[in-house]
C-alpha positions as CSV (number, residue, x, y, z in Angstrom):
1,X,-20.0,22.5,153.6
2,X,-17.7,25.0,152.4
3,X,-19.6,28.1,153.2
4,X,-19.3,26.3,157.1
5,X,-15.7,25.8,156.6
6,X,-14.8,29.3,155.3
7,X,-17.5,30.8,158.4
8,X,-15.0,28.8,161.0
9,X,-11.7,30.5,159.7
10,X,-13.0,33.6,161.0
11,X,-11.7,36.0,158.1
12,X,-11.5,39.7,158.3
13,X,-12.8,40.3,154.9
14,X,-16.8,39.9,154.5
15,X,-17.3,36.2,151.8
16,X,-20.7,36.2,149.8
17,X,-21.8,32.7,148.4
18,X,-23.6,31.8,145.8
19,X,-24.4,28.2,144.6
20,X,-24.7,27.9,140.8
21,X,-24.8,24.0,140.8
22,X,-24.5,21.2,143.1
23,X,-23.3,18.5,140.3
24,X,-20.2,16.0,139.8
25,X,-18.2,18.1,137.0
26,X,-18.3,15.4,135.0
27,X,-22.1,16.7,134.5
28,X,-21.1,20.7,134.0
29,X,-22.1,21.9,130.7
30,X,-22.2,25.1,128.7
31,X,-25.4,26.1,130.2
32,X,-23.8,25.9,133.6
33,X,-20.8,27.7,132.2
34,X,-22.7,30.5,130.9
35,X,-24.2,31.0,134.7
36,X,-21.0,31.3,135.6
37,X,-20.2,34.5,133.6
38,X,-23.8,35.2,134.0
39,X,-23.2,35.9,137.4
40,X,-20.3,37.7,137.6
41,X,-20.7,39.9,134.9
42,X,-23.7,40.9,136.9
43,X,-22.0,41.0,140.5
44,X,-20.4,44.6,141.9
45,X,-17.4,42.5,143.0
46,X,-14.9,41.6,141.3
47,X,-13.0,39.1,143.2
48,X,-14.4,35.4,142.7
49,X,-13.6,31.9,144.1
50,X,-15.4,29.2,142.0
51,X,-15.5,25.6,143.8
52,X,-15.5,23.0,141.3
53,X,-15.0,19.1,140.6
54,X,-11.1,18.5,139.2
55,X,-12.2,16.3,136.4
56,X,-13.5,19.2,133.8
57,X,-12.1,22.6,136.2
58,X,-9.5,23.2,133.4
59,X,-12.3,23.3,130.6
60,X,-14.5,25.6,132.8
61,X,-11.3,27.9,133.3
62,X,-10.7,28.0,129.5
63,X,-14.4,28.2,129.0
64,X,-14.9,31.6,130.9
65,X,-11.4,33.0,130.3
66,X,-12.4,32.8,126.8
67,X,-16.5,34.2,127.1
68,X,-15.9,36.3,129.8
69,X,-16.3,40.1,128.4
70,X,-15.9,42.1,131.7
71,X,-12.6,43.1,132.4
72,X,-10.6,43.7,135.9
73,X,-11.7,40.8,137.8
74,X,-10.0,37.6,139.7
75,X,-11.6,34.7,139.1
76,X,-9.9,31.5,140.7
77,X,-11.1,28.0,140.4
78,X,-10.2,25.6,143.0
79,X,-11.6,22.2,144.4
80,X,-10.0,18.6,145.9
81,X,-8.9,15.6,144.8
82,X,-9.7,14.1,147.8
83,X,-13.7,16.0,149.2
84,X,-13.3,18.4,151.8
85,X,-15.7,16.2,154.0
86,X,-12.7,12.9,154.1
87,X,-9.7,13.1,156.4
88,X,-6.3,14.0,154.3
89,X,-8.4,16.1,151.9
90,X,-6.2,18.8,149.8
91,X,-9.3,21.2,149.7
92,X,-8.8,23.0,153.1
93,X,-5.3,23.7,151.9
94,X,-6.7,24.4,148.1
95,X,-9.6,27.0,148.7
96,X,-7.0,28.5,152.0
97,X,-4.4,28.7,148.8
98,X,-6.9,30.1,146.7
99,X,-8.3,32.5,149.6
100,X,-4.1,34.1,150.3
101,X,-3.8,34.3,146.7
102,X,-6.7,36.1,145.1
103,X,-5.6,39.6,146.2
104,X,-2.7,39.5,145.0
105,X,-3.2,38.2,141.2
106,X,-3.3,39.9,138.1
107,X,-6.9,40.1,136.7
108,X,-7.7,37.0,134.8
109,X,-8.5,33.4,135.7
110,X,-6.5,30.7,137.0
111,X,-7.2,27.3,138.6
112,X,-5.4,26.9,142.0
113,X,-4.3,23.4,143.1
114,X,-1.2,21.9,145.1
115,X,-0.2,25.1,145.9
116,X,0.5,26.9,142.3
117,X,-1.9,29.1,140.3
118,X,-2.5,27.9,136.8
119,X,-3.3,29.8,133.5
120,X,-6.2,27.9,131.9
121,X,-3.9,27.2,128.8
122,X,-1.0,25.5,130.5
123,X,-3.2,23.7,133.2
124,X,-3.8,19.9,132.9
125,X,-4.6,17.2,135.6
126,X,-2.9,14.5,135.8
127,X,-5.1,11.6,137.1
128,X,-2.1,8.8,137.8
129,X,-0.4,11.4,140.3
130,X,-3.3,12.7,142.2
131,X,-2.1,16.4,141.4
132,X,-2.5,19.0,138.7
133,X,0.6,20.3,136.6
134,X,1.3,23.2,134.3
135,X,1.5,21.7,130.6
136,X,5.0,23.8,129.7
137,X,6.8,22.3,132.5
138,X,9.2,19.3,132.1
């Protein structure tokens, strides 16, 4: 679906996509993590956009912020709380957050949701407001 959604925004710059598991992220594991860096350690670019389930993005973040060795890349995680496929879904919003943003950030990775980009350190969700939240604010 998104590969479809990002074709009809009709970008300027060229998008690649590659599909490294189609699983709730309840299910994402190391192995799966480790295909992650795999890949972009690998890749010649070295801007990257990961779609992933909200219930474990924050440990994926951590995972590869923490096992990644290359240097000099973006990597941003985003996903939905509500699927991309059900009217009033954030993820059009999310990945088009993710999409203005990743050109203009720092190397490193960050998780992108509700309209803020999060260090994997600070980034928590929080289930009972529908919305993820940086750990240090009050």
């Amino acid at each position: 679906m998104i590969p479809d959604y990002i074709k009809n925004l009709n970008l300027h710059e060229k998008i690649k996509f590659t599909t490294i598991c189609m699983k709730d992220s309840r299910h994402i594991n190391t192995i799966d993590r480790k295909k992650m860096i795999r890949l972009i350690e690998k890749s010649p670019d070295s801007l990257f956009i990961i779609t992933h389930g909200t219930y474990t993005m924050p440990d994926s973040s951590r995972f590869l912020e923490a096992n990644l060795k290359r240097k000099g890349v973006v990597i941003i995680f985003t996903g939905s709380m509500i699927s991309l496929s059900f009217p009033g879904s954030d993820g059009g919003f999310n990945l088009g957050y993710s999409l203005a943003n990743i050109s203009h950030a720092s190397p490193g990775v960050y998780v992108s949701m509700n309209g803020r980009l999060f260090k994997p350190k600070e980034v928590e969700k929080l289930l009972s407001e529908g919305r993820f939240a940086s750990i240090f604010q009050t």
